[in-house]
MDAnalysis code that builds the backbone (N, CA, C; Angstrom):
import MDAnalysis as mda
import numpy as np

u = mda.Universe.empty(309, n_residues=103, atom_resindex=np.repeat(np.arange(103), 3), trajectory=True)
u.add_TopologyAttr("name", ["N", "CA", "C"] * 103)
u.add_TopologyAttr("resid", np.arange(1, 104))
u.add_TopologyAttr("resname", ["UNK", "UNK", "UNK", "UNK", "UNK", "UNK", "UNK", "UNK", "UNK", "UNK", "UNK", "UNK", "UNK", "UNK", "UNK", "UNK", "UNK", "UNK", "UNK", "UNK", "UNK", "UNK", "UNK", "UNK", "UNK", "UNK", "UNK", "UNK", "UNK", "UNK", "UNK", "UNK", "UNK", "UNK", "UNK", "UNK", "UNK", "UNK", "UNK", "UNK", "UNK", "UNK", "UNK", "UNK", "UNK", "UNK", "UNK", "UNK", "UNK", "UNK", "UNK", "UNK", "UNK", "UNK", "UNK", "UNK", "UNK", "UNK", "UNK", "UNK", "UNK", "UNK", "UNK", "UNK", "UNK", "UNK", "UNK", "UNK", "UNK", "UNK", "UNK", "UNK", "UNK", "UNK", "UNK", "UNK", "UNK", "UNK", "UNK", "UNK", "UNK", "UNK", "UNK", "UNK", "UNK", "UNK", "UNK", "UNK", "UNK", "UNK", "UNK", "UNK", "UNK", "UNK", "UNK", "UNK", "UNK", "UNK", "UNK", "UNK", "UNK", "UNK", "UNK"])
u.atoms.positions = np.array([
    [-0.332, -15.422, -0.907],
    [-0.048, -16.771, -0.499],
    [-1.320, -17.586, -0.681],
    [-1.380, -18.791, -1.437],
    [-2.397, -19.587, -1.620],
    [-2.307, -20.814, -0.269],
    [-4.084, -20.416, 0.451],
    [-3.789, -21.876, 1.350],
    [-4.024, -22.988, 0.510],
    [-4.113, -23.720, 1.160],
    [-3.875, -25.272, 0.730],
    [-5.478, -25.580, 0.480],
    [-6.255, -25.483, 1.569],
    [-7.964, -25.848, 1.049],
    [-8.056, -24.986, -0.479],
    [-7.498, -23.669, -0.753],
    [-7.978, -23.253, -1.988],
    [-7.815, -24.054, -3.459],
    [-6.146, -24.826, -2.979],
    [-5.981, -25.261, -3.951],
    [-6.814, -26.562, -4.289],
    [-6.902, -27.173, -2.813],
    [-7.337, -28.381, -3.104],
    [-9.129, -28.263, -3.802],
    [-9.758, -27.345, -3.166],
    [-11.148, -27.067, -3.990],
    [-10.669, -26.892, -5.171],
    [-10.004, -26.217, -5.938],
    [-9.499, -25.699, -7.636],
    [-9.164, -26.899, -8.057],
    [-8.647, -27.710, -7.938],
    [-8.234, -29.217, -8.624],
    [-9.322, -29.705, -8.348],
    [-10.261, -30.141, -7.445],
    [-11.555, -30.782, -7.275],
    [-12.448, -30.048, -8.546],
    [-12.252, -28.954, -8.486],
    [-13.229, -28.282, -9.542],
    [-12.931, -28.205, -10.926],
    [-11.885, -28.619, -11.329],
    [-10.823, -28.620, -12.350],
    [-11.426, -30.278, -12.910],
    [-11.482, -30.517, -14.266],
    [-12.151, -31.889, -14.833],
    [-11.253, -32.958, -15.003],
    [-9.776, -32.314, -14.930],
    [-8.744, -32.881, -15.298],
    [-7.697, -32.911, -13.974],
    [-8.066, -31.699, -12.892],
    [-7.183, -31.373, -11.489],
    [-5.901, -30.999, -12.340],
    [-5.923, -30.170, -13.603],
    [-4.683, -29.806, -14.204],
    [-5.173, -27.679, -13.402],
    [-4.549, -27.388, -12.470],
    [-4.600, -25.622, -12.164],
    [-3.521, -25.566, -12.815],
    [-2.724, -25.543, -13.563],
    [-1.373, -25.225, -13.831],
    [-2.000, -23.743, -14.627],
    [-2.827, -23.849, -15.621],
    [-3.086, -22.572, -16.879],
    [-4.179, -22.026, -16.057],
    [-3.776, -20.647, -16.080],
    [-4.897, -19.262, -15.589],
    [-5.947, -19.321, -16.453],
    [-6.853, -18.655, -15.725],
    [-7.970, -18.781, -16.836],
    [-8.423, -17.187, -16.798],
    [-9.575, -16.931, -17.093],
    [-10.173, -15.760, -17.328],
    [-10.607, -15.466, -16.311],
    [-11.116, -16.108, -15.531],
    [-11.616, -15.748, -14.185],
    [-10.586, -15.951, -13.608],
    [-9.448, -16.153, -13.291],
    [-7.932, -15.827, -12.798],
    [-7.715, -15.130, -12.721],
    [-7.659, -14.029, -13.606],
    [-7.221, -13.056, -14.211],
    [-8.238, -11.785, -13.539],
    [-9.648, -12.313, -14.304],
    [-10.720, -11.512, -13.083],
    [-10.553, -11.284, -11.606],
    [-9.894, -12.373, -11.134],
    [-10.222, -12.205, -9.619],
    [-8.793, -11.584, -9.244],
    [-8.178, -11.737, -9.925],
    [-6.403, -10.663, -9.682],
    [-6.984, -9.699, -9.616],
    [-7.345, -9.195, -10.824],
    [-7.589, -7.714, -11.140],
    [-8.235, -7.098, -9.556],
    [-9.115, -8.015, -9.522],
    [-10.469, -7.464, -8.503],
    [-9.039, -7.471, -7.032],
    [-8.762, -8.394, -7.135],
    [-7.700, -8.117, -5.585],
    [-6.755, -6.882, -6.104],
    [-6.321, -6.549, -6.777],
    [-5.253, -5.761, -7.328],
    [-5.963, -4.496, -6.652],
    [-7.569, -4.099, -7.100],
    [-7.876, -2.414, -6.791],
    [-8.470, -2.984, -5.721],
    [-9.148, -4.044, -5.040],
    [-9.342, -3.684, -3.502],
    [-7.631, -2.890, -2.718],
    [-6.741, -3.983, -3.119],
    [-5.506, -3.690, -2.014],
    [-5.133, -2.548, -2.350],
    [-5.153, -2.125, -3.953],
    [-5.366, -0.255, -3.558],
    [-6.068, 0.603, -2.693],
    [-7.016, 0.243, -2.767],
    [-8.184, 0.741, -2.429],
    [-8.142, 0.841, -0.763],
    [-7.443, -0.486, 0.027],
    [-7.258, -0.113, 1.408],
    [-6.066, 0.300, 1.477],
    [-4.994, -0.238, 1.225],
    [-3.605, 0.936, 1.089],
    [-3.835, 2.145, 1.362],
    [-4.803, 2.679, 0.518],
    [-5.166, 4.558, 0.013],
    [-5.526, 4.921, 1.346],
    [-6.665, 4.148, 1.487],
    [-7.373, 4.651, 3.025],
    [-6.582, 4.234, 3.893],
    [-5.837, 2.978, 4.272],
    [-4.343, 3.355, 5.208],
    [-4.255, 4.296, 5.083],
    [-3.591, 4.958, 4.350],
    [-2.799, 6.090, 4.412],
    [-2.751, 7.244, 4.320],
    [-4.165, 7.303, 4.783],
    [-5.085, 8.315, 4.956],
    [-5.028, 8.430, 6.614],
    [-5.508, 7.145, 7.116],
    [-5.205, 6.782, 8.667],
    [-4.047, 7.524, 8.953],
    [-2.936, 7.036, 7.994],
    [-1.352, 6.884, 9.300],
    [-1.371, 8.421, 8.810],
    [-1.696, 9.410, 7.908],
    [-1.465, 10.910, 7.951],
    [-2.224, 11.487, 8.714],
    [-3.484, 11.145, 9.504],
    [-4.023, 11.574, 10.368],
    [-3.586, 11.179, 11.897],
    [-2.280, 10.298, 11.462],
    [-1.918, 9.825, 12.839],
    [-0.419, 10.641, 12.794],
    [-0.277, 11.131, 11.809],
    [1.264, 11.666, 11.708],
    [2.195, 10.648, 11.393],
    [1.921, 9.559, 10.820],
    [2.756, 8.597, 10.562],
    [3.137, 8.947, 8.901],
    [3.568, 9.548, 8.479],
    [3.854, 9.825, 7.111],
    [4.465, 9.031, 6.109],
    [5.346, 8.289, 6.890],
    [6.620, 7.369, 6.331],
    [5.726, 5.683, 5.498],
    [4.951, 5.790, 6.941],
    [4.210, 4.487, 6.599],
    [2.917, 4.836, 5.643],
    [2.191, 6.317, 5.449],
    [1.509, 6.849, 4.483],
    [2.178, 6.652, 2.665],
    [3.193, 7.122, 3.010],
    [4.063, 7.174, 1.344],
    [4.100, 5.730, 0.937],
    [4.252, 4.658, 2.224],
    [4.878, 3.291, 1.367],
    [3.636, 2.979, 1.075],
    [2.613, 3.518, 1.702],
    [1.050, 2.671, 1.325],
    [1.014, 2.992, -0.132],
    [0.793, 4.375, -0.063],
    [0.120, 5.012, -1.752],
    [0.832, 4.822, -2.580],
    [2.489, 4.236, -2.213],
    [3.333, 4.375, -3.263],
    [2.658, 2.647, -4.414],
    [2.680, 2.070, -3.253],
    [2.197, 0.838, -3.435],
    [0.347, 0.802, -3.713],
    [-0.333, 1.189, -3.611],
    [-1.572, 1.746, -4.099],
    [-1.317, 2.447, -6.042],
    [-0.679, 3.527, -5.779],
    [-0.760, 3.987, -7.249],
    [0.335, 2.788, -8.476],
    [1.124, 2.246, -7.560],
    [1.592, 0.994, -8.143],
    [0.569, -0.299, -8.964],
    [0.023, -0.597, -7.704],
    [-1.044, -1.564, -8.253],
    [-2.454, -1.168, -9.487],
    [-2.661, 0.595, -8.711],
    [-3.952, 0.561, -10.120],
    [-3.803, 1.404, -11.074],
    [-2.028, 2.063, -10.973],
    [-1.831, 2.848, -12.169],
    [-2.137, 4.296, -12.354],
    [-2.690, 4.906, -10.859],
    [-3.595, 5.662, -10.697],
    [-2.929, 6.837, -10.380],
    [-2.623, 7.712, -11.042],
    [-1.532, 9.137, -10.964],
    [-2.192, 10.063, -9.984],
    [-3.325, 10.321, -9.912],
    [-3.338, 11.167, -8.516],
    [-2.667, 10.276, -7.308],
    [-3.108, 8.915, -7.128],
    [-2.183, 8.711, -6.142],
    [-0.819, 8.895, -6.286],
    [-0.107, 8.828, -7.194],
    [1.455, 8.999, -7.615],
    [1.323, 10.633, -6.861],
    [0.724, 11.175, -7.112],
    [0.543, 12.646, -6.291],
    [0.434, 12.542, -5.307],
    [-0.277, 11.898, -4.568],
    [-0.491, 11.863, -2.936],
    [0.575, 11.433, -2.553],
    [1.112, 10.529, -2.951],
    [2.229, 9.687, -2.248],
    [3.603, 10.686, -2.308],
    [3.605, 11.423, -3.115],
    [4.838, 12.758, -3.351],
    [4.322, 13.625, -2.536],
    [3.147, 14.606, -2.399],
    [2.553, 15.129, -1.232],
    [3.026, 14.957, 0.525],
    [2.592, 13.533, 0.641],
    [2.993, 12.874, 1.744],
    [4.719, 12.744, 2.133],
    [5.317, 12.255, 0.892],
    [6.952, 12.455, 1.521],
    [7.083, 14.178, 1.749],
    [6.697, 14.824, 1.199],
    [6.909, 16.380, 1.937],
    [6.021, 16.580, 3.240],
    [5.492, 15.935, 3.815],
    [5.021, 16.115, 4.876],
    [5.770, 15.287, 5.967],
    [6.209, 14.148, 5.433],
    [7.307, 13.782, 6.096],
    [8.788, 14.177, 6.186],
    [9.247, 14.901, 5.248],
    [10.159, 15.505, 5.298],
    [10.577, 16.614, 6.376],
    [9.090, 17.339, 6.047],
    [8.547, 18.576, 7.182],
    [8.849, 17.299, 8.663],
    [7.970, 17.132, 8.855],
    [8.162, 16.208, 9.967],
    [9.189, 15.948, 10.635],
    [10.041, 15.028, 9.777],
    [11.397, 14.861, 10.318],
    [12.135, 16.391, 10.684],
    [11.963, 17.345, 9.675],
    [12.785, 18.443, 9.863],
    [12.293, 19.080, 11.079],
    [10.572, 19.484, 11.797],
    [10.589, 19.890, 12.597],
    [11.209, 18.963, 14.022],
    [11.274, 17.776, 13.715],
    [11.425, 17.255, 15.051],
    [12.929, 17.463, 15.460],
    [13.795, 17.558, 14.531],
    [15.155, 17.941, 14.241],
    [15.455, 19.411, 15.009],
    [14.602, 20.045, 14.389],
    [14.614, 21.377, 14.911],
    [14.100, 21.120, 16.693],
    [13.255, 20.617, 16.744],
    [12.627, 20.709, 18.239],
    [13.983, 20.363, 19.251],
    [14.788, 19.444, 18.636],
    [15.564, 18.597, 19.601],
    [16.493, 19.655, 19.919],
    [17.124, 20.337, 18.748],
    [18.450, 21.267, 18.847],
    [17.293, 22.693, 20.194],
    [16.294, 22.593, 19.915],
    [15.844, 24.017, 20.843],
    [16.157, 23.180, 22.444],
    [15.205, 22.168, 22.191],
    [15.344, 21.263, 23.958],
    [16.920, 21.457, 24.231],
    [17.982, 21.197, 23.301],
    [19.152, 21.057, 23.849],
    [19.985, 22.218, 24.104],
    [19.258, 23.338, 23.763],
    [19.790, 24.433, 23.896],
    [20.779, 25.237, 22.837],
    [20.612, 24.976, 21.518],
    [21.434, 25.175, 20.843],
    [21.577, 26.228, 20.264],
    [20.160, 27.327, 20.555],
    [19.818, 28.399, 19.999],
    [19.907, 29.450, 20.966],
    [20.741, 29.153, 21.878],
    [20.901, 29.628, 23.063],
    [21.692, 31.229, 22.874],
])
């Protein structure tokens, strides 16, 4: 989302106040946001697997190896849904023991 002071500095800085055409440094500074927001995504989701949050781990990296193309993360993020899978399955299991089902 672009605020409004950004734009209004970019037309001030602009000779003509035409921002309509990207420029090279447009393009530069995407890129550069593109692998930061990988870059914290990854380490999210590093967090939420040390928190046992798995679900919210996979959407990070999925979205991480999305943005920089980056196939070990495409690995982590497949890694992680089997740990969530596990997850869900033990808690599944826990509930049927609490309820007595193995009785």
């Amino acid at each position: 989302r672009r605020f409004r002071g950004y734009d209004e500095e970019k037309r001030a800085a602009s000779p003509d106040g035409d921002d309509d055409e990207p420029t090279e440094t447009d393009a530069d500074e995407a890129g550069k946001l593109r692998r930061l927001e990988a870059k914290v995504r990854a380490r999210r989701a590093a967090a939420s697997c040390g928190d046992g949050d798995y679900a919210a781990a996979v959407a990070d990296l999925e979205r991480a190896a999305a943005l920089s193309g980056d196939e070990s993360l495409k690995h982590d993020a497949a890694r992680a849904a089997v740990l969530r899978d596990a997850d869900v399955a033990k808690r599944r299991g826990d509930a049927l023991v609490r309820e007595g089902a193995f009785r």
